[in-house]
C-alpha positions in Angstrom: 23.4 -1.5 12.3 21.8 1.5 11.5 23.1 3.7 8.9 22.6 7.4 8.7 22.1 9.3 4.5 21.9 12.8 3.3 19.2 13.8 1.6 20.1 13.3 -2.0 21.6 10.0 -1.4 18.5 9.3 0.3 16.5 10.3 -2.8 19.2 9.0 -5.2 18.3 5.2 -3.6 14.8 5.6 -3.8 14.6 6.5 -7.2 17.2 3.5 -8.3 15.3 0.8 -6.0 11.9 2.0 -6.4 9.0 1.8 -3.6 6.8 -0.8 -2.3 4.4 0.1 0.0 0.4 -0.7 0.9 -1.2 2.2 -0.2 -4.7 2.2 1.4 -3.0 1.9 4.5 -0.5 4.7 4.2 -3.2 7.0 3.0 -6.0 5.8 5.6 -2.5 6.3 8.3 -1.5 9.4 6.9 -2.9 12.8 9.0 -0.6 14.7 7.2 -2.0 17.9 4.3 0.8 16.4 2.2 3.1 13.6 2.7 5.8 12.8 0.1 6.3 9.0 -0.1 8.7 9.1 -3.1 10.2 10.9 -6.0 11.3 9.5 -8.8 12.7 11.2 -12.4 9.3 11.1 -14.2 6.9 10.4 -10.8 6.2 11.7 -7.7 3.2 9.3 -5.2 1.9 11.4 -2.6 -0.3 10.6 0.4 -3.0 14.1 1.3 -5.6 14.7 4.2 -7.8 17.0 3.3 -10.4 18.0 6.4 -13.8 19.5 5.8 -13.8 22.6 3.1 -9.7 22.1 2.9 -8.6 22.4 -0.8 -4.8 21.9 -2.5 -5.2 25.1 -4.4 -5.9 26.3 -8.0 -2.5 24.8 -9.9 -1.6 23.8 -13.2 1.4 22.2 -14.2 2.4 22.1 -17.9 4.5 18.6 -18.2 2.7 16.3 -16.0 -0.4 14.4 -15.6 -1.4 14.1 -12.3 -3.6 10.7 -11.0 -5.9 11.2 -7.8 -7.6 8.4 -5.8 -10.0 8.5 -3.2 -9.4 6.3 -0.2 -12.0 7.8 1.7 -14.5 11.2 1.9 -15.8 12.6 -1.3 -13.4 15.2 -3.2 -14.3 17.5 -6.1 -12.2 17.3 -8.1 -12.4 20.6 -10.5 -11.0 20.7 -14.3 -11.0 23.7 -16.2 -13.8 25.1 -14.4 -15.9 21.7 -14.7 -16.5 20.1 -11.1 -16.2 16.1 -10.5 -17.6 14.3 -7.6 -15.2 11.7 -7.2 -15.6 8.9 -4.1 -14.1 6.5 -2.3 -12.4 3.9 -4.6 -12.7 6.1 -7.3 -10.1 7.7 -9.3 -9.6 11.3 -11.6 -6.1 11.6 -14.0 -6.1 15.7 -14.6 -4.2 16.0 -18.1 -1.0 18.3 -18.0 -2.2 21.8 -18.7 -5.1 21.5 -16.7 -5.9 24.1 -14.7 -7.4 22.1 -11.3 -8.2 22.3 -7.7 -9.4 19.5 -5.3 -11.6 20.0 -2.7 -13.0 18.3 0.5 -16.7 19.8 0.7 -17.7 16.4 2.6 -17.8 16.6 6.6 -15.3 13.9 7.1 -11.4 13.9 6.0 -10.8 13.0 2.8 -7.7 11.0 2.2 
């Protein structure tokens, strides 16, 4: 039987039973810009497909660190006005304060 939630009970049960997923696979799935695949109080894990010359935008955000892996493409990853190549496999945690922007210059998605 299939059972139908609002919203917030939907989010209440995610954040009290957690989330299991495969990740590579969601993210190498996902064709989405930005795809929410849970929220919890202190955490948020998000799937992104970036195409060619696509960026997330200049942000910073003041409480959080933020933790970005490549799955596949090549992102620059840009801290404070310092760019980072970061591949496939590879990872870049961007400090809370950081002013930072990630961008696909490759000419495949990035994911």
């Amino acid at each position: 039987m299939a059972h139908e939630f609002d919203t917030t009970t939907l989010r209440r049960m995610m954040t009290m039973h957690g989330y299991t997923g495969n990740i590579e696979r969601l993210t190498l799935d996902n064709e989405a810009f930005r795809k929410v695949l849970f929220t919890g109080k202190k955490l948020q894990l998000v799937v992104m497909s970036l195409l060619p010359n696509e960026e997330i935008g200049l942000e910073t955000h003041a409480h959080t660190d933020q933790f970005f892996r490549v799955e596949a493409g090549e992102a620059v990853v840009i801290m404070n006005g310092v760019e980072h190549r970061v591949g496939e496999d590879h990872v870049a945690v961007v400090p809370a304060g950081t002013e930072h922007n990630v961008i696909n210059r490759g000419k495949n998605t990035l994911k």
